[in-house]
C-alpha positions as CSV (number, residue, x, y, z in Angstrom):
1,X,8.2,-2.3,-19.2
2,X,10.6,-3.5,-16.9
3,X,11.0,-3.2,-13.6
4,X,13.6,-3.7,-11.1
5,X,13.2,-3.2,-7.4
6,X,15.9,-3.7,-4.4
7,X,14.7,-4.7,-1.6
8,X,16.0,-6.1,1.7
9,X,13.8,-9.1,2.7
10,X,14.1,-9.1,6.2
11,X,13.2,-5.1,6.2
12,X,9.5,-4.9,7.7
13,X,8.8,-1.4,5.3
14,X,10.0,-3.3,2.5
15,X,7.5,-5.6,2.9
16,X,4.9,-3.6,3.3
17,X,6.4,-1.5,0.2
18,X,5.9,-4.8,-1.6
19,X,2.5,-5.7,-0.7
20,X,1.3,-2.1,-1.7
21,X,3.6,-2.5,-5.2
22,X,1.9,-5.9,-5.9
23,X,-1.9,-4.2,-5.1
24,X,-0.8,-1.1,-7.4
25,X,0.3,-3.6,-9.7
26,X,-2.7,-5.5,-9.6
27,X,-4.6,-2.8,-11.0
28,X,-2.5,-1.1,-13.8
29,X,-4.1,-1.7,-16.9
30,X,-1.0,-2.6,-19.0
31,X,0.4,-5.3,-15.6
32,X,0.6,-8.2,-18.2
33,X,3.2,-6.0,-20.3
34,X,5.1,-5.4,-17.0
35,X,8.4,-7.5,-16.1
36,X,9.4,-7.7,-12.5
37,X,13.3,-8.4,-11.2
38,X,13.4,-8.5,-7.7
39,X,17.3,-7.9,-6.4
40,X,18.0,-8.7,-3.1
41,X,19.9,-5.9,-1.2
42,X,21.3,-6.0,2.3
43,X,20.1,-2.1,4.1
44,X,22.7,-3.1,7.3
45,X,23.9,-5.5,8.2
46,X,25.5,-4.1,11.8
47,X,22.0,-2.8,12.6
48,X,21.4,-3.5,16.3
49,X,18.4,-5.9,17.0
50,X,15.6,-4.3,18.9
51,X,12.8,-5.5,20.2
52,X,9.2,-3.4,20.1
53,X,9.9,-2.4,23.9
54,X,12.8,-0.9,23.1
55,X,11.6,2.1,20.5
């Protein structure tokens, strides 16, 4: 099976959404029949920096 998965790399839920794919992963019986691409995808690029005080 193959996989592909887009994910921004600076995104702080896409990181979490790969630590919890990589757990799942981890425990799917078939994981060594299971190809991973990873594409690298850019969610916005004119997003405003904020910092944690300001949400």
């Amino acid at each position: 099976m193959k996989i592909q998965i887009w994910s921004d790399v600076v995104c702080p839920y896409c990181y979490i959404g790969k630590r919890e794919f990589e757990k799942a992963l981890a425990q799917f019986e078939h994981r060594h029949n299971v190809e991973v691409e990873w594409k690298s995808f850019e969610l916005d690029r004119e997003a405003p920096v904020r910092s944690p005080d300001d949400m």
